[in-house]
N, C-alpha and C positions, 0 to 999 in steps of 0.2 A: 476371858476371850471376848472380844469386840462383837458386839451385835452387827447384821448386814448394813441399817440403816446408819452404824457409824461411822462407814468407810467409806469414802467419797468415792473412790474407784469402782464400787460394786453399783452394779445394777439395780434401778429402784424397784421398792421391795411392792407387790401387784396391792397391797391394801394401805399403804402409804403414801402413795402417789399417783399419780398418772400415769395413763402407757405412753405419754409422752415427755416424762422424765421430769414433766412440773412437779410443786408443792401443791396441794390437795384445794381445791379453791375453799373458804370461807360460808361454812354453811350458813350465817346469816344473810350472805351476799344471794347465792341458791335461794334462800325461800322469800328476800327480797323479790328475786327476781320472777320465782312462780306466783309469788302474791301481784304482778304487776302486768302477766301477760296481756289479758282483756284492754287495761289502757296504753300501752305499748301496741297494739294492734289495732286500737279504735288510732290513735295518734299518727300510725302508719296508711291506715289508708284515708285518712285528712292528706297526708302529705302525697299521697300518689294522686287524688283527684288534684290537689292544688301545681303540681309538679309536670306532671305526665296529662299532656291535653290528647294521645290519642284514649288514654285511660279512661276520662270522662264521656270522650265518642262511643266506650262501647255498651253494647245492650244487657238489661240488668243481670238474667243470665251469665255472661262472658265476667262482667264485675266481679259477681259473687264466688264465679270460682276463683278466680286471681284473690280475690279478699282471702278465700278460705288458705287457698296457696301460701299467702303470707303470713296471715293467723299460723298454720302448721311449721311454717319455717321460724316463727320466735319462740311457740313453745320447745320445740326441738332443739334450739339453739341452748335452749336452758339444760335439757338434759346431758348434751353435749359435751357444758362446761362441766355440768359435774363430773360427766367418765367420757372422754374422747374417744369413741371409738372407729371402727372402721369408718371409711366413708358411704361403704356400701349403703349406709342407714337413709342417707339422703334420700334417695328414689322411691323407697317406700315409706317414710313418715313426712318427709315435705310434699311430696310428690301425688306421693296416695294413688290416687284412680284418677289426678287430673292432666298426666299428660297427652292424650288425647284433645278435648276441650283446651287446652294451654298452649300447642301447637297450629289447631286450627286456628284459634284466636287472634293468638299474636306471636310477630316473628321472633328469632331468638334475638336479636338486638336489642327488641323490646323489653325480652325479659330479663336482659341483664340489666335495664335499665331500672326494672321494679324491682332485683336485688340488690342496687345500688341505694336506690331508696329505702326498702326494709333497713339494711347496714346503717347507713347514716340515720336513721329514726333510733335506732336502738343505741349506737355510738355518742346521740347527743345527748341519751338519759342515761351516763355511765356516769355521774358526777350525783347523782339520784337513786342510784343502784346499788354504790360498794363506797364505801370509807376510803379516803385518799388512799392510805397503803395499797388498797388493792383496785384501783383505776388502772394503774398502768396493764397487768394481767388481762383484766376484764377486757382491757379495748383489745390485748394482742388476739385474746381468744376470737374477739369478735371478726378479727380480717382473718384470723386462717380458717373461720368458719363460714366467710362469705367465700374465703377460697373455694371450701368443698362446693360449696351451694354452687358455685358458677360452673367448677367442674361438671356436675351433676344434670346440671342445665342442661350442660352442651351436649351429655350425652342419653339427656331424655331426646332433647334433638334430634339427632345422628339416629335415632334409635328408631321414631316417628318418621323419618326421611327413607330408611331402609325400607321399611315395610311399605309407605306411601309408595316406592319404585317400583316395589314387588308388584303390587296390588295393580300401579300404573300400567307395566307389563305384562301384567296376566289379561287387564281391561283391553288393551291396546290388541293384543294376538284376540282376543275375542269380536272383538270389530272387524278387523282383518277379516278372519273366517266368516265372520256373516257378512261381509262384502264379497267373496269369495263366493258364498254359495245362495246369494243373490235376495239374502232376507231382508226386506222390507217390512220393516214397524215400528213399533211407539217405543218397545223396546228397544231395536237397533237405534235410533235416534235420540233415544234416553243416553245409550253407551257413545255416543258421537258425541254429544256434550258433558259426559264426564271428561272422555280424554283431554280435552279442551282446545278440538278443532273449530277454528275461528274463521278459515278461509271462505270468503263467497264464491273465488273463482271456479272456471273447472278442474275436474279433476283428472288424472290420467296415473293408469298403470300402470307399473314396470317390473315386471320378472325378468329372471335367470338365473343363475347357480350360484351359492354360499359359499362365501372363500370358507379355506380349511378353520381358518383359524377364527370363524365366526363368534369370538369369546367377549366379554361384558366392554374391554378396548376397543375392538371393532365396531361395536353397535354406539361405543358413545364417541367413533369418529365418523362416522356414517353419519348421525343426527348433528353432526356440527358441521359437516359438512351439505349435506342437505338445507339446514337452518341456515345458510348462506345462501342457499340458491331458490328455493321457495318459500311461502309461504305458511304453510304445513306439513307435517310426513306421519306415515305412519307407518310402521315396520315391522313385518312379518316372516319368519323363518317354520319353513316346513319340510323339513328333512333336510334335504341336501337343493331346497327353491329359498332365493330369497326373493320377498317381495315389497314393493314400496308403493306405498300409496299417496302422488303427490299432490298439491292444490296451490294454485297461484307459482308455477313455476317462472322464476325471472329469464328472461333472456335465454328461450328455450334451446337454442342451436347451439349454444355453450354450455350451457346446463345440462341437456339429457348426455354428454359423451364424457360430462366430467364425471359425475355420476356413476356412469356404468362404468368408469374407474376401476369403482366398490366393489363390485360384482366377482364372483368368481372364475374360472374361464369358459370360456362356449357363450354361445349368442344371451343377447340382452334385448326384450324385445321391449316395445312401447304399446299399447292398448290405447283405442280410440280415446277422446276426449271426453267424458261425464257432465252433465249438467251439474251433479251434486254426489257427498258420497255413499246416499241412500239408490243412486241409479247407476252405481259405478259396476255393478256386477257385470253387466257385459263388455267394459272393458274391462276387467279380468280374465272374463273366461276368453274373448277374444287375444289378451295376450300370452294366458298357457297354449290356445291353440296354437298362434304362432310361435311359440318357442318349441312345442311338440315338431312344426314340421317346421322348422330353421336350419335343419341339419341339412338338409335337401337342396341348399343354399351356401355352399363352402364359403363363398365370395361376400354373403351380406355384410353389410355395416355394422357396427356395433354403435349406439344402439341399430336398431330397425323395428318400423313400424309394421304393428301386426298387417296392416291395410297391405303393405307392401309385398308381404307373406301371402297373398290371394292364391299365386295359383298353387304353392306349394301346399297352401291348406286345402284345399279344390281336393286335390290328389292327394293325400292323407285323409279323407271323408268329410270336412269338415262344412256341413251343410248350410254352417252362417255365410261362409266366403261361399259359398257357391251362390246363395241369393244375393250378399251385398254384390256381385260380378255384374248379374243379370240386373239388379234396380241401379245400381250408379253407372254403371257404363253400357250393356248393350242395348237395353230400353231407350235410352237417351238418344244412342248412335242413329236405332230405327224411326223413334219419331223427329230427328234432324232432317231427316230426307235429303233434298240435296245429293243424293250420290254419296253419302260418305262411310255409309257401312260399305256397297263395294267396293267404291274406293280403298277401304282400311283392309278388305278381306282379300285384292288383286295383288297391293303392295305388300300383305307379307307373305301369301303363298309366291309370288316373284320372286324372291330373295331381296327384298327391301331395295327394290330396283327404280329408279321414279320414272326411268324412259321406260323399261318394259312395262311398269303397268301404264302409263300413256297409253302405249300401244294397243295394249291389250280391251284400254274403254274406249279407244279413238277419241282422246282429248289430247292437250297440250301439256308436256309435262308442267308448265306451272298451274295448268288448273289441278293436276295431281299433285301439289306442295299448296295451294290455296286448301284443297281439301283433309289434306293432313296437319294444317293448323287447323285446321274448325274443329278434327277429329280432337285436338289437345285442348280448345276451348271448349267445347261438350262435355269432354270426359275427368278433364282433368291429367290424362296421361298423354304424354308426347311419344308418335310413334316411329321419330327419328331417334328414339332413345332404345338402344337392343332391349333393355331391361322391363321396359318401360313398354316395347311392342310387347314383348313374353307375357305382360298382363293382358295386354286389347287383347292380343291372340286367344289366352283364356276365357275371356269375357265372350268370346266370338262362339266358342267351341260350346262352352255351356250354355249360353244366352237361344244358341241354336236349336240343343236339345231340351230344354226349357219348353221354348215355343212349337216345337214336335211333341212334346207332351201334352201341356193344356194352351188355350187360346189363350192369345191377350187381351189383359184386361181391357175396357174399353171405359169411356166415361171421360175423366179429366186425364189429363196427361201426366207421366211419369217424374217421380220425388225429383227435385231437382239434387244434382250428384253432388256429393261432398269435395272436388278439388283434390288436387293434391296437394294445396296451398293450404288446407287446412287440417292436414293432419299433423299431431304432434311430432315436432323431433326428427323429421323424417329427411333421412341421408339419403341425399340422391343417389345414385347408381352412374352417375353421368360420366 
């Protein structure tokens, strides 16, 4: 009866052969080749310094590991040929504990570049290695073993890139929240330049609601779309808020409404402008305020600036808009003099009338449109605009009890107002 190994049709026999259905390699070939590790590795990294000019730029450190990298990938290579097995083996005997160090170091382009070199140092000592008969064998083994190796590469890669994201994303909601809750330090600003915000410009705000489907597609169309229109983003999800934190926004009139796109439904507000995004906390919380009292507002824009949001936040408590009201606009109104607080306060208890409030100063009505432009040059808001009086109006009502409560200050004159020319993003009502 025919032994297994006489049949050509049967399967080869597991101590006969390989599990890849070769002839068993040449044990003088094998201990050739472990007698030769050391100068097959000093020879290889001759060849990467002389080859690879970013190789020689790097710091002795970064070398050594790459050397050890290579050293572990030719002994391994030797065992290989003796029993091929899984590929699994790659990651932990070439690999070891360097893919860390090997990823920050250098990109993966690079290192298939120093795989190509290990392959060709080892392929040109194959004539030095095994006795003609077994050259051919030797070199096949050598490329389906740069095969695994580059496999293995890629998926130390991919693997280092996962985690890098994760880590990126857990960094980035951590900013967020200490921008959020207004912390200032060496730490917040340590985590500022890990994420690797690079923008000088200012920065600005923007909440509103999380589409449903706010899944890992959404966040990486959001950042590609954002990275088109500013200069940096930072992205945070908090329940059912999302929130962006932008720097260097291009061609703001276009940008904040393509943007709130993104957004889920219900308003999308904007937060004042930041010097930086160690001082962006109060445009944050100034645009959860306004988004809290947005609702109050069927008709606003999307987006809309929290500024815009005054009196709506006035009337939901919100005690920042009730001073920014009294310091940008009715301070300003009162030291303008001129007539143009009553002016502003005749014309809109009138019904926004410009003969009856003439009347009612005994001027001329064009001196009562002379003074309802000054009113728009002072303050910023034009009170030929309905929307737009509904702020002065506010400003009027609290600026009033304000100054029924404590006197005015006295000394220099009142912060000059911020415009409405200068706030972000801001959709007129017109």
């Amino acid at each position: 009866m025919p032994q297994p190994d006489d049949n050509p049709g049967s399967p080869p026999h597991a101590s006969g052969t390989t599990n890849a259905g070769t002839a068993p390699p040449d044990p003088a070939t094998v201990e050739k080749l472990r007698s030769t590790i050391g100068s097959l590795s000093t020879a290889t990294l001759r060849q990467l310094d002389a080859d690879l000019p970013w190789y020689r730029g790097l710091r002795p450190d970064e070398r050594s590991a790459l050397g050890l990298v290579a050293q572990k990938g030719i002994a391994s290579f030797v065992n290989w040929y003796q029993k091929p097995v899984s590929p699994a083996w790659v990651l932990s005997d070439v690999f070891g504990t360097a893919p860390t160090e090997l990823t920050r170091s250098i990109s993966l382009q690079k290192a298939l570049q120093l795989i190509r070199v290990v392959v060709q140092v080892v392929e040109d000592h194959v004539p030095f290695l095994a006795p003609a008969a077994d050259q051919g064998p030797l070199r096949e083994a050598v490329l389906r073993y740069s095969r695994e190796v580059a496999f293995a590469a890629a998926d130390v890669y991919a693997r280092a890139a996962e985690t890098r994201g994760s880590w990126d994303t857990r960094l980035e909601a951590l900013v967020v929240d200490a921008i959020l809750r207004g912390e200032s330090s060496d730490a917040l600003r340590s985590r500022i330049a890990a994420v690797g915000w690079t923008s000088q410009a200012r920065i600005t705000v923007m909440v509103g609601s999380a589409p449903p489907e706010a899944n890992v597609g959404f966040l990486n169309e959001l950042r590609r779309v954002t990275g088109r229109l500013a200069e940096d983003v930072l992205v945070g999800i908090q329940g059912d808020r999302l929130i962006l934190v932008l720097g260097g926004v291009r061609d703001a009139p276009k940008a904040y409404p393509r943007i709130s796109e993104l957004f889920g439904d219900g308003a999308v507000v904007l937060g004042p402008e930041a010097e930086s995004l160690v001082t962006a906390s109060s445009s944050a919380q100034a645009a959860f305020a306004g988004l809290t009292a947005a609702r109050a507002w069927p008709g606003a824009p999307r987006p809309v600036s929290s500024e815009d949001l005054w009196p709506e936040r006035v009337m939901s408590g919100d005690d920042t808009a009730r001073r920014s009201l009294v310091r940008t606009i009715y301070r300003p109104l009162v030291a303008a003099s001129n007539g143009l607080e009553p002016t502003l306060s005749a014309y809109l208890t009138l019904g926004h009338s410009l003969e009856a409030t003439a009347r009612a100063l005994f001027v001329h009505a064009n001196t009562v449109r002379y003074r309802l432009r000054r009113v728009s040059d002072v303050t910023g808001w034009d009170p030929l605009i309905p929307r737009e009086a509904y702020v002065l109006q506010t400003a009027l009502v609290v600026g009033r009890l304000a100054a029924s409560a404590a006197p005015a200050p006295t000394g220099t004159g009142p912060p000059a107002p911020t415009g409405r020319g200068s706030r972000p993003g801001t959709v007129p009502s017109r």
